[in-house]
C-alpha positions, 0 to 999 in steps of 0.5 A, spaced: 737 370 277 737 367 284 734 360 286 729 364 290 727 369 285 727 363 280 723 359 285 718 364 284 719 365 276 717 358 277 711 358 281 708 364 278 709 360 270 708 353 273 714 351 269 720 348 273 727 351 275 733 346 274 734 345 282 727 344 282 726 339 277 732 336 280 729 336 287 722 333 285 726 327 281 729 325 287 723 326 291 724 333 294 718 336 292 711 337 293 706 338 289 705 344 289 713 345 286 716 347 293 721 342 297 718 337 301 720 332 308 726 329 305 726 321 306 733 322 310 728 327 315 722 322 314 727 316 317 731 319 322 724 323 325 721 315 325 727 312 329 727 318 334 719 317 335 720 309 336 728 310 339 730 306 334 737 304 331 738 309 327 743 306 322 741 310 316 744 317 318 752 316 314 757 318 321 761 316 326 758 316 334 765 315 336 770 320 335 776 321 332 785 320 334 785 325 342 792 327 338 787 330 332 782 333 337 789 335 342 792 338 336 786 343 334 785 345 342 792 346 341 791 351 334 785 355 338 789 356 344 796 358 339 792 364 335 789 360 329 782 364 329 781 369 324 779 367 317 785 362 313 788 364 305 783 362 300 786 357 298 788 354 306 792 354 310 800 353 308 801 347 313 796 344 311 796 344 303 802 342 304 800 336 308 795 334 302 801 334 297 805 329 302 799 324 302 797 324 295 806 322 294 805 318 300 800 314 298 799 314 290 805 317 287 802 324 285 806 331 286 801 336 286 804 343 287 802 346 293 800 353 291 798 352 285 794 345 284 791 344 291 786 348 294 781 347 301 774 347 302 769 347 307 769 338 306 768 335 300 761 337 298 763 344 298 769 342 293 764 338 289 759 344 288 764 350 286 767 345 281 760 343 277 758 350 278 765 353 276 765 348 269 757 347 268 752 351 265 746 351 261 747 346 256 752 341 260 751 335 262 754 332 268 753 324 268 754 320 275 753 313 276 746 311 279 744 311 285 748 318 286 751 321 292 743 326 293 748 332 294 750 331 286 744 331 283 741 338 287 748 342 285 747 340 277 740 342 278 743 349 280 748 349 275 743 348 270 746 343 266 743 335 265 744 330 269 745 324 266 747 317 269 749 310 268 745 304 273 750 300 277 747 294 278 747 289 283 752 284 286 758 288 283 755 294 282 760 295 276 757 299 270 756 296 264 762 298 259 757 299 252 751 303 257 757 307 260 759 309 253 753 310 251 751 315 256 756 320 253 755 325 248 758 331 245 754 336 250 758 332 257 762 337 260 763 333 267 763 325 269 763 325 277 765 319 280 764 317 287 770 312 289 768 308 293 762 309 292 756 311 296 751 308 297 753 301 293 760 301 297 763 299 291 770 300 289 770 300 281 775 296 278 782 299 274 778 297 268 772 301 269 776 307 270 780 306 264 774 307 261 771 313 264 779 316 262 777 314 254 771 316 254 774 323 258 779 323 253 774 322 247 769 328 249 773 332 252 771 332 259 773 333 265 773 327 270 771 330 278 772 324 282 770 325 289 774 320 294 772 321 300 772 314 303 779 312 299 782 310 306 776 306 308 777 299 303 776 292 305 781 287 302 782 292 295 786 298 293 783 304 292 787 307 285 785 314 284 784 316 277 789 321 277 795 315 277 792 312 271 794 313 263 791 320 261 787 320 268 792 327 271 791 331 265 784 332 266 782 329 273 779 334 279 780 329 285 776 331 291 776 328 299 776 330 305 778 328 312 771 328 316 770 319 313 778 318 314 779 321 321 771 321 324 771 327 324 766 329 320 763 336 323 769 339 322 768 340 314 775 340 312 776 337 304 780 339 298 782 339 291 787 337 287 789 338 280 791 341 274 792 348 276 787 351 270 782 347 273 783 349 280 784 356 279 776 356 275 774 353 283 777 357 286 774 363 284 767 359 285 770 358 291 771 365 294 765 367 293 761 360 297 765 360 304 771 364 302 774 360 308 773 356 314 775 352 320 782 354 320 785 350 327 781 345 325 785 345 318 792 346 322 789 340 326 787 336 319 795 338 317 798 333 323 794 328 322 795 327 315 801 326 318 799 318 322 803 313 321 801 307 316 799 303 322 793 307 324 790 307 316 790 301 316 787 299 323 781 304 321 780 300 315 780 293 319 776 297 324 771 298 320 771 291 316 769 287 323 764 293 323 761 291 317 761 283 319 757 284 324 752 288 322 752 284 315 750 278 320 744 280 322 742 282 316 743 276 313 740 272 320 734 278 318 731 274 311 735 280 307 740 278 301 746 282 303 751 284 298 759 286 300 761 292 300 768 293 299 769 300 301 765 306 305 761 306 312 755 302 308 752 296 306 745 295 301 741 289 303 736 287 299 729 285 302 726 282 295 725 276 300 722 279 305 717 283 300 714 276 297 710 275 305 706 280 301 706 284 308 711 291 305 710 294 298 716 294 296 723 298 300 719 304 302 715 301 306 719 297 309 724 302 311 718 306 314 715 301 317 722 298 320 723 303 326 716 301 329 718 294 327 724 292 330 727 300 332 732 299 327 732 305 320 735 304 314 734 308 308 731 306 301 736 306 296 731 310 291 733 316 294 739 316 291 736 315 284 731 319 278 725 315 278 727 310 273 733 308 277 728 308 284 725 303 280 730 299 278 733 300 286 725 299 289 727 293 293 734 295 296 737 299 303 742 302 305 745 301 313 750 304 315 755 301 320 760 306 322 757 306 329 759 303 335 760 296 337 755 296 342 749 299 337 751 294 332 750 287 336 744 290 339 743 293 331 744 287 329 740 282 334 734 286 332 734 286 326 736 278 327 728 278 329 724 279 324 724 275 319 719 271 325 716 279 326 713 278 320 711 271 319 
């Protein structure tokens, strides 16, 4: 049965699909059962009515190296325009194989471990609906990139999650192992993560490899901002003891290159997994964007000092609007990786004037023209309970958004005396 017809299964019988329900525990459902505004629309809608800074939405505002930008010209003008292998273009299935040795040791087989997607989260859907059904249970930590909790509703199986609390957002090992159970299928781990910033610890990750190991799960590890760290390695969980054997890694080119429109991400892994995707694959987009991954290909190719400078960039990006949140009244927790920051606005709630994270995040466009996004959007109820107080900033915008960001945001803790 297709979504649509079980969304009006659903209607009819007053029960809820998977999707459904998924939705509706991240506030994506009316009361009548159908989908909502999302409070990403909500946001991004109050900062165009107020002109505000919008430092809620996940992307760059600058572009990418003109030499990637050069290379995929120069792929349309060379006849790379009709529809790429399933499995991506040779060039650059080989260039993913080369980065993954370059930078971590690992040796996937071009042909057979690795496959290209149409960016990560297409990756991320074919995997859960290759590997999970009814009965299954993906667990992820919370708060969860959203785009995971919709796919495991469509899926059908249960998503269960592990809090990450703050300051390190690191999980609790006894929670951790307690959320397995001998029906988990899938643990989905975002490293770095989003929207925390966090980057777990080897510990951590041997953990999430042991408990693999012990129900026989498979491990899917979405590594999206794996080059955008700050002051720690990012370690894949395919280089660590036990970890390759049942590990799907998961990235994409869109954060590295800030070339996010392009959609071009990858998989890697043992080749019995990836054959399963693959399949799944065929049937979604089959294939995408071929000179833009024949431009992707060269650029996997940059020298070290352009990885590092891109991190560097980015850490400075990060202080300056850290600054200002801080300057604001908010408790600012370091991130050690991704475009994002969380701020805790407990302080500023204790004026009595907001509720809670919510109505400061919709009041803060009109405020000061600055939007954010509330952290119980990436949670089930419990979770966004647990997370009421907290938002998300993005800081991969330029430097002049971010110090007229950041001075507005300075303003508010005499805006709301």
């Amino acid at each position: 049965m297709s979504p649509i017809s079980e969304h009006q299964s659903a209607a009819t019988s007053g029960a809820l699909a998977p999707w459904q329900r998924t939705a509706q525990g991240a506030n994506l459902l009316g009361a009548d059962g159908h989908l909502g505004l999302t409070i990403f629309e909500e946001i991004t809608a109050l900062a165009v009515k107020n002109e505000a800074i919008n430092l809620g939405q996940g992307f760059p505002d600058e572009d990418g190296p003109a030499e990637i930008a050069q290379a995929a010209r120069d792929a349309i003008s060379n006849g790379h325009n009709q529809y790429a292998p399933g499995k991506g273009v040779p060039a650059l299935r080989e260039a993913i194989a080369a980065h993954q040795e370059r930078f971590y040791g690992l040796t996937p087989n071009p042909d057979t471990n690795i496959i290209v997607s149409t960016g990560a989260t297409e990756g991320i859907a074919a995997t859960l609906l290759a590997l999970t059904g009814p009965g299954d249970e993906v667990l992820t930590f919370e708060p969860f990139y959203d785009s995971y909790g919709a796919v495991i509703g469509l899926s059908g199986a249960t998503h269960t999650t592990v809090p990450l609390l703050a300051p390190e957002f690191e999980p609790d090992p006894a929670a951790l192992e307690a959320a397995f159970s001998d029906r988990t299928r899938v643990v989905l781990v975002n490293n770095p993560h989003n929207p925390t910033g966090t980057v777990f610890s080897r510990e951590t990750l041997a953990k999430v490899i042991e408990l693999a190991e012990k129900y026989d799960a498979v491990i899917v590890t979405d590594e999206v901002y794996e080059h955008l760290t700050f002051g720690v390695a990012h370690t894949p969980v395919a280089t660590l003891p036990g970890g390759a054997e049942r590990t799907i890694t998961i990235s994409s080119a869109g954060k590295t290159f800030s070339f996010t429109g392009w959609k071009v991400g990858w998989l890697s892994g043992p080749e019995e997994l990836i054959a399963q995707v693959r399949t799944v694959k065929t049937f979604m987009s089959y294939s995408s964007g071929t000179p833009f991954q024949m431009a992707i290909a060269e650029g996997l190719g940059m020298p070290d000092d352009f990885y590092a400078c891109i991190a560097a960039k980015l850490a400075r990006k990060k202080d300056v609007l850290s600054d200002g949140l801080r300057e604001a009244g908010f408790e600012v927790y370091n991130p050690r990786g991704t475009y994002f920051v969380i701020a805790d606005t407990a302080p500023l709630l204790r004026s009595g004037r907001f509720t809670d994270g919510l109505d400061l995040a919709r009041q803060l466009p009109g405020l000061i023209g600055v939007a954010a996004i509330p952290v119980p959007a990436f949670c089930h109820p419990e979770g966004a309970e647990r997370n009421n107080s907290l938002l998300r900033f993005a800081f991969c915008k330029s430097d002049d958004k971010l110090t007229e960001g950041a001075r507005r945001l300075a303003q508010l803790h005499d805006v709301v005396k």
